[in-house]
C-alpha positions as a printed NumPy array, in Angstrom:
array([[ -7.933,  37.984, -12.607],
       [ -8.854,  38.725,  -8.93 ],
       [ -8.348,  36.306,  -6.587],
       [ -9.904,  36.006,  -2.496],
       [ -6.573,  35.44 ,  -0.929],
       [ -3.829,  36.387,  -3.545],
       [ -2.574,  40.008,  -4.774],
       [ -1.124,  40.254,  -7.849],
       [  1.059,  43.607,  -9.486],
       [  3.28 ,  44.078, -12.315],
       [  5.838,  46.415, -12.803],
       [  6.804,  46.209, -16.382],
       [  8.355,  42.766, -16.763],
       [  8.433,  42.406, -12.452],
       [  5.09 ,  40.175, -11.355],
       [  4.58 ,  40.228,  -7.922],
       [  2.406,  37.321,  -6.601],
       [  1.553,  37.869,  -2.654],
       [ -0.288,  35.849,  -0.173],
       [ -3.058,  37.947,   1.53 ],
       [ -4.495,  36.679,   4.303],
       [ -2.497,  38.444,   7.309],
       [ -5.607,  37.822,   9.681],
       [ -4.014,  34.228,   9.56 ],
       [ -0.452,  34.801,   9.463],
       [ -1.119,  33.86 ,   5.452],
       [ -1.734,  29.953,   6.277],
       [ -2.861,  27.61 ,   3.513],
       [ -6.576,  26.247,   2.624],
       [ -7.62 ,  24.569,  -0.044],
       [ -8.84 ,  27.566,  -1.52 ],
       [ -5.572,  29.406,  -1.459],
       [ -3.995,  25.969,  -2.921],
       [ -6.531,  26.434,  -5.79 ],
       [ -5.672,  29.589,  -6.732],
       [ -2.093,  29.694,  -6.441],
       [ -2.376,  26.818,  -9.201],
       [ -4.893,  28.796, -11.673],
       [ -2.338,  31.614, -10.919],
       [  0.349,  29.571, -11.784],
       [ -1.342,  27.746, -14.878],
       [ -2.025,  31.647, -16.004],
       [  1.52 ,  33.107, -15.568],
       [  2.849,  30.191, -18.19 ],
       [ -0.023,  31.447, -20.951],
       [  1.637,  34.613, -20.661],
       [  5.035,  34.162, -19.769],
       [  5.95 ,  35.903, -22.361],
       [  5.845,  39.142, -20.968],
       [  6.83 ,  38.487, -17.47 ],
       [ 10.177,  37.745, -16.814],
       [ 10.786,  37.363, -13.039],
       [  7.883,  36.708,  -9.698],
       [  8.411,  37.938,  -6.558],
       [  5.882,  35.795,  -3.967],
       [  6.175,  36.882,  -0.549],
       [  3.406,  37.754,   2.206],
       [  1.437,  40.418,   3.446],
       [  1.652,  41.093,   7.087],
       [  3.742,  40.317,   9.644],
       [  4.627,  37.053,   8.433],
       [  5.375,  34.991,   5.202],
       [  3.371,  31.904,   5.787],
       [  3.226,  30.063,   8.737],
       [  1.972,  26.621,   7.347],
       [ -1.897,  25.083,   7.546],
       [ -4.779,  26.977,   8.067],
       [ -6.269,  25.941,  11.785],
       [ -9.901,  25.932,  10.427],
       [ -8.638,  23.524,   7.358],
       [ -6.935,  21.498,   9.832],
       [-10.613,  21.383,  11.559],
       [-11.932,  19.935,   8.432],
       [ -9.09 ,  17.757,   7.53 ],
       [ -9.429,  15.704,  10.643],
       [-12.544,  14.398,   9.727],
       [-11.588,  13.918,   6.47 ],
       [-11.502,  10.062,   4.88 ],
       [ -8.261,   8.643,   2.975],
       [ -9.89 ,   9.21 ,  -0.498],
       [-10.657,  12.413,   0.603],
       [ -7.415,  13.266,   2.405],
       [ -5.522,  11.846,  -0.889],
       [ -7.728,  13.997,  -3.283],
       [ -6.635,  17.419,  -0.787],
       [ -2.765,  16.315,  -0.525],
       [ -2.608,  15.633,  -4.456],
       [ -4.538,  19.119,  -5.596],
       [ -1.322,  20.759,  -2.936],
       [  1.396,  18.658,  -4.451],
       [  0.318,  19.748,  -8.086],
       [  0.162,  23.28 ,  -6.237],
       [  3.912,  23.204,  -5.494],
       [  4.878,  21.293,  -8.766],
       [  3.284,  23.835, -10.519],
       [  5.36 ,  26.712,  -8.969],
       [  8.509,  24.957,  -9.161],
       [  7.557,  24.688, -12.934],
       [  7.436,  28.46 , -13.498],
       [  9.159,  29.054, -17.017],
       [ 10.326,  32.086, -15.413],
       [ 12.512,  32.747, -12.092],
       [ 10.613,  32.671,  -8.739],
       [ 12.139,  34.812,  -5.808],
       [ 11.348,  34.138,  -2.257],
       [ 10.958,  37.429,  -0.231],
       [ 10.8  ,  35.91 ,   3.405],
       [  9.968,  37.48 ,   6.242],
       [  8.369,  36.679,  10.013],
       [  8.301,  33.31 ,   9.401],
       [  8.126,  30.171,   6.831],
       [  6.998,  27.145,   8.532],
       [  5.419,  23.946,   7.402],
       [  4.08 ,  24.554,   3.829],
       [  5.589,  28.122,   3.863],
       [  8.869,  26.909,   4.234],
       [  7.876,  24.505,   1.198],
       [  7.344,  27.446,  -0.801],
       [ 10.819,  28.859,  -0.022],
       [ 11.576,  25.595,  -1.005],
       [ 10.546,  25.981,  -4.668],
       [ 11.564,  29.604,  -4.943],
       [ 15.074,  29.405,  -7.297],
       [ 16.51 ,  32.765,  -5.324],
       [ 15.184,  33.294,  -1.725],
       [ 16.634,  36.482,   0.328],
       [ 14.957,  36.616,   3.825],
       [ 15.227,  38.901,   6.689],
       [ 17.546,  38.11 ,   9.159],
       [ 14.412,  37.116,  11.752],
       [ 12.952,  35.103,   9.803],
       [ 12.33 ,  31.509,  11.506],
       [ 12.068,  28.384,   9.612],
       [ 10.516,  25.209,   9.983],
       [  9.629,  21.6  ,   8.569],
       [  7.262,  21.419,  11.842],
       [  5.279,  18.65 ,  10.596],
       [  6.152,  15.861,  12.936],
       [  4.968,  17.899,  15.469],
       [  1.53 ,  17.592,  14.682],
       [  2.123,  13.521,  13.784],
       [  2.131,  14.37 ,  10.027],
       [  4.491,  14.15 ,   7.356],
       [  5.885,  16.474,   5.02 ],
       [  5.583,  14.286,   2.297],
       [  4.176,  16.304,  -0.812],
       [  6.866,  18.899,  -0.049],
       [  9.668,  16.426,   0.211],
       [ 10.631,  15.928,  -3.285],
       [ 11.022,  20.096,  -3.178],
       [ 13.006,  20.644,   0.017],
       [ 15.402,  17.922,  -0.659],
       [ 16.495,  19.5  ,  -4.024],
       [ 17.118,  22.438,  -1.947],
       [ 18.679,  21.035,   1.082],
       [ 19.468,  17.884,   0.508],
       [ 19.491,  14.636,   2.324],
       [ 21.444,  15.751,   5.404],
       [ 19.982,  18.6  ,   6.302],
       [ 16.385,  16.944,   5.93 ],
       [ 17.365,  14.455,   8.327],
       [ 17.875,  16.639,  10.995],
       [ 14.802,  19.465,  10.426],
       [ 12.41 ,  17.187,   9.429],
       [ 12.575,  14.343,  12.16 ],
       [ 12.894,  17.081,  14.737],
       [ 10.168,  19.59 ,  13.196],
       [ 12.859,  22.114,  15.066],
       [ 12.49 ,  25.591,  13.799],
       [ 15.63 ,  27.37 ,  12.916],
       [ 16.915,  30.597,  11.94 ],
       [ 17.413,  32.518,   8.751],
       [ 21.296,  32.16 ,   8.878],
       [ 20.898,  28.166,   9.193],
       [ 18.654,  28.333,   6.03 ],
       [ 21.155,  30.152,   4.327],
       [ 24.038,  27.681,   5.567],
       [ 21.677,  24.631,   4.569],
       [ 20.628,  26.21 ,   0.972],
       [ 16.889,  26.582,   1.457],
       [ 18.229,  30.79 ,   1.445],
       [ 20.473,  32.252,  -0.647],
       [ 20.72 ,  36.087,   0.891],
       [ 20.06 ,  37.038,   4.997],
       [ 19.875,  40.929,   4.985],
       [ 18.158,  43.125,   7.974],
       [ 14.278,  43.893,   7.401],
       [ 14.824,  47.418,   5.861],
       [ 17.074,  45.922,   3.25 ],
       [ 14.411,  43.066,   2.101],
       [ 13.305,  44.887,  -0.951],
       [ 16.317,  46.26 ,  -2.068],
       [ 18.096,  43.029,  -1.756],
       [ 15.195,  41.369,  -4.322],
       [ 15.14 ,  44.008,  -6.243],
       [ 19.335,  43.23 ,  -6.697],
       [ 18.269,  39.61 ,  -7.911],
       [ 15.851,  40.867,  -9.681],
       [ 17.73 ,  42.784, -11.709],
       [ 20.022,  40.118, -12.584],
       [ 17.971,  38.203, -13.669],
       [ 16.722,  40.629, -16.205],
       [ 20.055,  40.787, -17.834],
       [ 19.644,  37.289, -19.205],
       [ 18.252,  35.925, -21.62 ],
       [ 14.211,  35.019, -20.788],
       [ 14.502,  31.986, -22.956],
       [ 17.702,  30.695, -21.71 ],
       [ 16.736,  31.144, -18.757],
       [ 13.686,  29.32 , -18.855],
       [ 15.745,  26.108, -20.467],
       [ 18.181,  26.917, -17.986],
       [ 15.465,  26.531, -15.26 ],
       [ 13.843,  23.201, -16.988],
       [ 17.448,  21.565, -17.295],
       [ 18.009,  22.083, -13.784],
       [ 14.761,  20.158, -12.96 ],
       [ 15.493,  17.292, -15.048],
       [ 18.779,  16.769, -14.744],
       [ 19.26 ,  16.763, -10.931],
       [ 16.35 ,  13.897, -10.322],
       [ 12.61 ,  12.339, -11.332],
       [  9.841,  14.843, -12.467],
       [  7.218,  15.762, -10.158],
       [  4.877,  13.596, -11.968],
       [  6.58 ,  10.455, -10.861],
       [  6.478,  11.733,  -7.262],
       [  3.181,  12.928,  -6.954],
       [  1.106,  10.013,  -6.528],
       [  3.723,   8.337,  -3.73 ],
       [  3.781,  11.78 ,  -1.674],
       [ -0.056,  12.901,  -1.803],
       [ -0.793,   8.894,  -0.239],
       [  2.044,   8.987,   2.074],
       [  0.119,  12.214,   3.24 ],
       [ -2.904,  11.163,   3.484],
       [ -2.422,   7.979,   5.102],
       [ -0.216,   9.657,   7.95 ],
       [ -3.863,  12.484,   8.672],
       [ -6.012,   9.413,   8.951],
       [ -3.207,   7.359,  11.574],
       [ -3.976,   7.441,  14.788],
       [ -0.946,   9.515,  15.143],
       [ -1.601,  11.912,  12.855],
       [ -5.638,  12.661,  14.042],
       [ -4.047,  12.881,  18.077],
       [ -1.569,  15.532,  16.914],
       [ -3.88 ,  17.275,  14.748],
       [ -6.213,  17.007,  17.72 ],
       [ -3.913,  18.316,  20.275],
       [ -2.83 ,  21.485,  18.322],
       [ -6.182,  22.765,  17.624],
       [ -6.69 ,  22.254,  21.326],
       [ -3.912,  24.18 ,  22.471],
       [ -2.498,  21.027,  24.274],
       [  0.801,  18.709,  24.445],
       [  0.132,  15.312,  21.251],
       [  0.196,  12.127,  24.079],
       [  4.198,  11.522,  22.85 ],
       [  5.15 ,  14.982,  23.581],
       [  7.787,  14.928,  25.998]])
């Protein structure tokens, strides 16, 4: 199927799934949100024959988070209207972390806001070792709520703490230290370092590993489902707060939010 923002290759049993919009430093929209769930709802029909997904980003960088122009829409956006576009990205993510088959993170540039939620619901991640990271969120008087249930299976309670009430950006080594990475290697070893996993993962077995993967899930806490709901309204109740329309406001102005120090 051919998608506006997504490019999709296989290489026998390999699917690589890439974000394609490097005019934007590969930001979300609802659109991309749409079809990375259709591709995602397609890859389990025929999961059969793939047996590992590499997602990474075209450009110079992985994904850096929101979309300004959707952030120019989302402003004026009402609750209902803010809860339908917060649910339809939280099934997005649930989705991908639902993959019968192993995801692998191939980071590079940078991973912020959303992007770093997708490294969040990769199983194997290797990035480059200038890759920057960030739950930057709070910086624009947001939450990131429909991520949350994601990036603290990864990172745990700690580590959200700090990097999500901050919104600091930090460095691939810290996201290895933290868990959200699992391999730092220099640029011109990215491939051949996912290529490595890759392989490994290919000497399993594709069933196993998929109960292996669903285990995981359900053992270590609540399904997505019960999450959902709870995140997508904590989401869109924080874009409709004063808070969250000022710093909304301020970054597409290119200005300091009022409680910017």
């Amino acid at each position: 199927m051919a998608y506006q923002f997504l490019t999709t290759t296989r290489d026998g049993p390999v699917e690589s799934l890439t974000l394609n919009r490097p005019d934007v430093r590969n930001a979300f929209n609802d659109q991309v949100i749409g079809e990375i769930t259709e591709w995602a709802a397609g890859l389990g029909e025929r999961s059969r024959d793939v047996r590992a997904v590499v997602l990474g980003g075209a450009g110079k960088v992985f994904c850096a988070g929101a979309d300004v122009a959707w952030m120019s829409k989302m402003i004026h956006y009402t609750q209902e209207e803010n809860l339908r576009d917060a649910t339809a990205m939280s099934r997005m993510f649930a989705a991908l972390d639902e993959l019968p088959v192993p995801l692998v993170g191939r980071i590079h540039g940078a991973a912020l806001g959303g992007g770093a939620g997708l490294a969040a619901v990769c199983d194997l991640v290797v990035a480059d070792d200038q890759a920057v990271f960030g739950f930057t969120e709070v910086k624009l008087g947001i939450l990131p709520a429909v991520i949350t249930p994601f990036a603290l299976a990864k990172i745990g309670r700690s580590a959200a703490r700090e990097l999500f009430l901050t919104g600091a950006r930090f460095s691939a080594t810290r996201a290895r230290e933290i868990g959200l990475v699992h391999a730092v290697v220099p640029a011109a070893e990215l491939d051949a370092s996912v290529a490595q996993y890759v392989r490994e993962i290919l000497t399993g077995g594709p069933d196993c590993i998929a109960a292996v993967k669903a285990l995981i899930r359900k053992v270590w806490s609540r399904s997505s489902e019960e999450t959902t709901a709870m995140t997508a309204s904590a989401a869109a109740t924080c874009r409709v707060s004063a808070e969250g329309q000022e710093g909304m406001k301020a970054f597409l102005e290119k200005r300091k939010p009022s409680w910017s120090q």
